[in-house]
PLY file of the C-alpha trace (Angstrom):
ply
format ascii 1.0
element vertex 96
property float x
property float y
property float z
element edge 95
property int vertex1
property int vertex2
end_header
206.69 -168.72 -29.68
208.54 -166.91 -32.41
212.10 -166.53 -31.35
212.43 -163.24 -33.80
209.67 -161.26 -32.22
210.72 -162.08 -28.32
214.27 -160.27 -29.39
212.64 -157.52 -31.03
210.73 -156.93 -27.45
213.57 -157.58 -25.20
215.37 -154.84 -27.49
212.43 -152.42 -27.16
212.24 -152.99 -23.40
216.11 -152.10 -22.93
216.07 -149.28 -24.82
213.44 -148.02 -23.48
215.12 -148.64 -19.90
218.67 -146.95 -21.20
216.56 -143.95 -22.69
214.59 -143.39 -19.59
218.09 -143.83 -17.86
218.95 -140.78 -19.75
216.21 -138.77 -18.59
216.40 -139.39 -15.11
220.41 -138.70 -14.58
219.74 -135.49 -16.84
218.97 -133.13 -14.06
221.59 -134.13 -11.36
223.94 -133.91 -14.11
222.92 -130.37 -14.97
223.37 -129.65 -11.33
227.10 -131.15 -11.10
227.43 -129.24 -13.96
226.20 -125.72 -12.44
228.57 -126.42 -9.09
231.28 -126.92 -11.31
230.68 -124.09 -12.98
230.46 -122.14 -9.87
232.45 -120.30 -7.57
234.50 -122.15 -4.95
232.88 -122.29 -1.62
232.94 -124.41 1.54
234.53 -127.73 0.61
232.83 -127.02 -3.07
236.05 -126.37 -5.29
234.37 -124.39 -8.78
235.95 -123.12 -11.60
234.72 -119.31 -11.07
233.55 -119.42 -14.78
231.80 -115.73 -14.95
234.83 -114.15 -13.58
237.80 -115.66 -14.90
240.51 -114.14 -17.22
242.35 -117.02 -17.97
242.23 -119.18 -21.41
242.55 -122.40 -19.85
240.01 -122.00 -17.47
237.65 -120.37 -20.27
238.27 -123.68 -22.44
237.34 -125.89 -19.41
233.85 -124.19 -18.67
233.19 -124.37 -21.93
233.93 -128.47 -22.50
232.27 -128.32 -18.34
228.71 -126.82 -20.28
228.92 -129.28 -22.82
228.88 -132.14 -21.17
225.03 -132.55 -20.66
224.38 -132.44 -24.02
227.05 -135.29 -24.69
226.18 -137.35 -21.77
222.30 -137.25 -22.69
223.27 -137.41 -26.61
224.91 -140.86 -26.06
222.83 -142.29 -23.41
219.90 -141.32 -26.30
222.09 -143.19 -28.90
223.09 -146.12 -27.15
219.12 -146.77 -26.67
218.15 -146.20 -30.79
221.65 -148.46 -31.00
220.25 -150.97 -29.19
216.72 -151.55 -30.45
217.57 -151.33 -33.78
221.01 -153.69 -33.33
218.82 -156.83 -34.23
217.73 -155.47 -37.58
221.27 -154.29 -38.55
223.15 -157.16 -37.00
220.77 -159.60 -38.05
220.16 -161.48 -34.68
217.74 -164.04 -34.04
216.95 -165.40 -37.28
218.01 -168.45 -36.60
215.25 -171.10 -36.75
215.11 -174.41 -34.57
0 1
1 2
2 3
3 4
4 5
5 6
6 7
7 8
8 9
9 10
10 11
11 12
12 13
13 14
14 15
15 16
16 17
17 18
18 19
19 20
20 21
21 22
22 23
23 24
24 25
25 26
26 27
27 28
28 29
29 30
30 31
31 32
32 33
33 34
34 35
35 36
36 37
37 38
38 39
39 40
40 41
41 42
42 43
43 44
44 45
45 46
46 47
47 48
48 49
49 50
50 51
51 52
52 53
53 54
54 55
55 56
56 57
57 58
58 59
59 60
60 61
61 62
62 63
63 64
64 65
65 66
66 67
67 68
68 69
69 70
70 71
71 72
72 73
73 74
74 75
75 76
76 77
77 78
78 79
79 80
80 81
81 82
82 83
83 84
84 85
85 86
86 87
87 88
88 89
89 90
90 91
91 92
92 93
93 94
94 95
C-alpha cells in the first residue's frame, strides 16, 4: 500500500481526535470558568467579578472570560496543524 496516503489518514484520524478533544473539554471549561468568575462560597474561592472595584481584579476576570475562547482556539489549531503538517512539512514521500 501507498505509504503517502496511509499518513494522510493517520493525520486525518488525529485531528479529527484533537478537534473532537476540543469539543468535549469545551463545556467543563466554561463551567471552571463561571466558578471562577463567581462569588466565593463554601470551599469555592471566586473572584466576585460583578461586584468588584478593584483594577486588578477587573483585569483578571477579564483574561478569566477569555480563556475558553483561547483554549478551544488552539485545541482547533493544533488539529488543522496537524492534518495539514504532511503537506507543508513534506512527510512521507519517501519511496522504498
Amino acid at each position: 500500500m501507498n505509504k503517502k496516503g496511509q499518513v494522510v489518514f493517520y493525520g486525518f484520524m488525529i485531528g479529527i481526535v484533537i478537534f473532537v478533544l476540543a469539543l468535549a473539554l469545551a463545556p467543563s471549561v466554561r463551567d471552571f470558568t463561571y466558578s471562577a468568575r463567581n462569588e466565593s462560597y463554601g470551599d469555592t474561592i471566586g473572584l466576585n467579578c460583578s461586584t468588584t472595584n478593584d483594577d486588578f481584579i477587573k483585569a483578571a476576570c477579564i483574561v478569566t472570560d477569555m480563556n475558553l475562547f483561547y483554549f478551544v482556539a488552539t485545541l482547533i489549531f493544533m488539529a488543522g496543524a496537524v492534518v495539514t503538517a504532511k503537506y507543508y512539512l513534506g512527510g512521507g514521500n519517501e519511496v522504498e
